[in-house]
N, C-alpha and C positions, 0 to 999 in steps of 0.2 A: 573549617571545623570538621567537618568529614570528608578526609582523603579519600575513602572506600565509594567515595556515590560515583566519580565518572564512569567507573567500571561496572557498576550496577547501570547505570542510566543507559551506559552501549547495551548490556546484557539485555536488558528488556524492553531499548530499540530493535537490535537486530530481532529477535525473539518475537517481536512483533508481525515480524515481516511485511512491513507497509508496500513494500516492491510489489509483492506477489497477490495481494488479500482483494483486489478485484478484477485479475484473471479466476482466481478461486471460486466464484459468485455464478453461474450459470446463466442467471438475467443479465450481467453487468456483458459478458463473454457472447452470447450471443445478441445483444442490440450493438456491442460493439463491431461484431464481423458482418450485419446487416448496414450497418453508419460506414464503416469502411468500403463495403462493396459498393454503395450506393456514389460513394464521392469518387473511387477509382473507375468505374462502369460509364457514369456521366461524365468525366473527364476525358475518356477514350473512346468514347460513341458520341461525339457529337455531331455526326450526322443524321440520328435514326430521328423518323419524324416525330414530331409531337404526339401524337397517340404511341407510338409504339412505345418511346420513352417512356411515360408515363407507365403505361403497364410494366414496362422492366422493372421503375424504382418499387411500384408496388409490390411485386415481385418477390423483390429484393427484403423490404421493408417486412413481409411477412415469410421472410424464410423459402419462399418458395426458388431454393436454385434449380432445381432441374428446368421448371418456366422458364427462369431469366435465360438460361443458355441456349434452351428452345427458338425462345426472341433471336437472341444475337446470332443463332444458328440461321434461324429463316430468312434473318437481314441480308447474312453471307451469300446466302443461296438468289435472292430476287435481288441482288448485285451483278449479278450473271448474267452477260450481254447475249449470248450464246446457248442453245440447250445442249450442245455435245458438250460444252466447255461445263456450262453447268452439272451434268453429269461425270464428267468425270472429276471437278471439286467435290461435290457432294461427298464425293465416297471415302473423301480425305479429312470429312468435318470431325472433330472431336466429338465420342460419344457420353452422355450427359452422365453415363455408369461408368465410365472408363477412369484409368487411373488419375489422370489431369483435368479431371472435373471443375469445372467453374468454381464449385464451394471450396476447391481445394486450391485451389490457386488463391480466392480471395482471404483461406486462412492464413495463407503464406504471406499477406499482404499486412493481414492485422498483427500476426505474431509479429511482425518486422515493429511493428509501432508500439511504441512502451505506453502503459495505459495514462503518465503523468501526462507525454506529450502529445497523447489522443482528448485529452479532457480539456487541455490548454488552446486545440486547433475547436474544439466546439465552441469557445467563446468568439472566434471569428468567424464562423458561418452566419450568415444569415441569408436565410432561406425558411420562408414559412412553413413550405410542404413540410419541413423535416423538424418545424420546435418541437411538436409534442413529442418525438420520438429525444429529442439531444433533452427536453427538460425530463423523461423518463430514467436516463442514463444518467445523467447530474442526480436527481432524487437518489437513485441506488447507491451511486457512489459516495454522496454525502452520509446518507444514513449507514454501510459499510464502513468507512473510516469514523466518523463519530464514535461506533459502537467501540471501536478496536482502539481508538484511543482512551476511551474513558476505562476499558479495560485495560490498560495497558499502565494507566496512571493509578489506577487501583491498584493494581497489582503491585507497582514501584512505592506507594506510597503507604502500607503496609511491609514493605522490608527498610523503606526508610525508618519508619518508626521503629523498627527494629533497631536499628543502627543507633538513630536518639536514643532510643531505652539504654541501649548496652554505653552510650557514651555518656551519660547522665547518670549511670550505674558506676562506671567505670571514675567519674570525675567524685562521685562522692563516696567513693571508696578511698579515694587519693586526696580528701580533703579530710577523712576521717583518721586517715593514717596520719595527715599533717599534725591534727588538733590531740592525736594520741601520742605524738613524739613532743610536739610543746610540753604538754600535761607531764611527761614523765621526765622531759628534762627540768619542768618547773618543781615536779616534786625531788626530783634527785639534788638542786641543786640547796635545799629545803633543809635536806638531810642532809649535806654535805656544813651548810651553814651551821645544823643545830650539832652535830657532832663535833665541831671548830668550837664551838662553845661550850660544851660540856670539858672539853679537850683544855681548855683555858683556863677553866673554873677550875678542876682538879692540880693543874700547876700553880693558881695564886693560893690555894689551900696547904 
């Protein structure tokens, strides 16, 4: 009935921009580079002892990266079988200000994960330390797309009804033109009748 809607229906998907609307979100953006760091950080120090852990994910989990790299700094250094060896490592450790900063690597880490497929890996964690932090993230993203789609259906279904108006406009415009050509060929043929007969009458006269 309405050709014109899949092209509206793209128009105010893309226009939505569902890809993008929870990088956008500053709480959604940074619990997700805090959730990321934490899964990439414990996946690659599994050696550091249980306390130390511990204090990393905290660390992590409150934003603190200069801490965490401190951590993993310290771990590098009391690695060190040797104090000459260990001085001269030390002076090669990454500094927590420098261009390749821990936070900056683990952005790199999160930009790389598209937020559809970082939301789909939190339903396979399971890990207690970390639910309140993945049911915080779910909250924001739920209530983020909910908002953006009820706007978005809003939106579309106020130019829809446009689209009805103008084709329910348009259909009895085209039904009135129908019932005005009956009507005018019924009266023309009216007068074509009563003319034939007057026409008759004056010849049997």
């Amino acid at each position: 009935m309405y050709p014109e809607f899949l092209d509206t229906y793209r128009k105010f998907f893309q226009g939505a921009r569902f890809d993008t609307a929870l990088r956008r979100n500053g709480d959604f953006d940074a619990w997700k580079l805090c959730l990321v760091s934490v899964q990439h950080l414990k996946e690659h120090n599994k050696h550091l002892r249980p306390e130390r852990r511990a204090d990393l994910i905290k660390s992590l989990l409150r934003g603190d990266f200069d801490h965490a790299q401190q951590l993993l700094s310290d771990d590098k250094k009391s690695a060190t079988m040797l104090g000459f060896l260990f001085s001269v490592f030390s002076t090669r450790l990454p500094s927590p200000s420098g261009s390749e900063s821990l936070k900056e690597e683990m952005k790199g880490f999160a930009a790389q994960l598209c937020d559809s497929q970082f939301l789909l890996q939190l339903k396979s964690l399971d890990d207690k330390e970390l639910l309140p932090i993945i049911q915080n993230i779910e909250t924001i993203a739920h209530s983020l797309l909910s908002s953006l789609i009820d706007e978005t259906v809003e939106s579309m279904a106020h130019e829809m009804a446009a689209m009805q108006q103008e084709h329910c406009r348009s259909a009895i415009l085209d039904g009135l033109r129908i019932e005005y050509m009956k009507l005018r060929n019924k009266v023309l043929v009216e007068f074509i009748r009563k003319l034939n007969a007057q026409s008759a009458g004056r010849q049997d006269s």
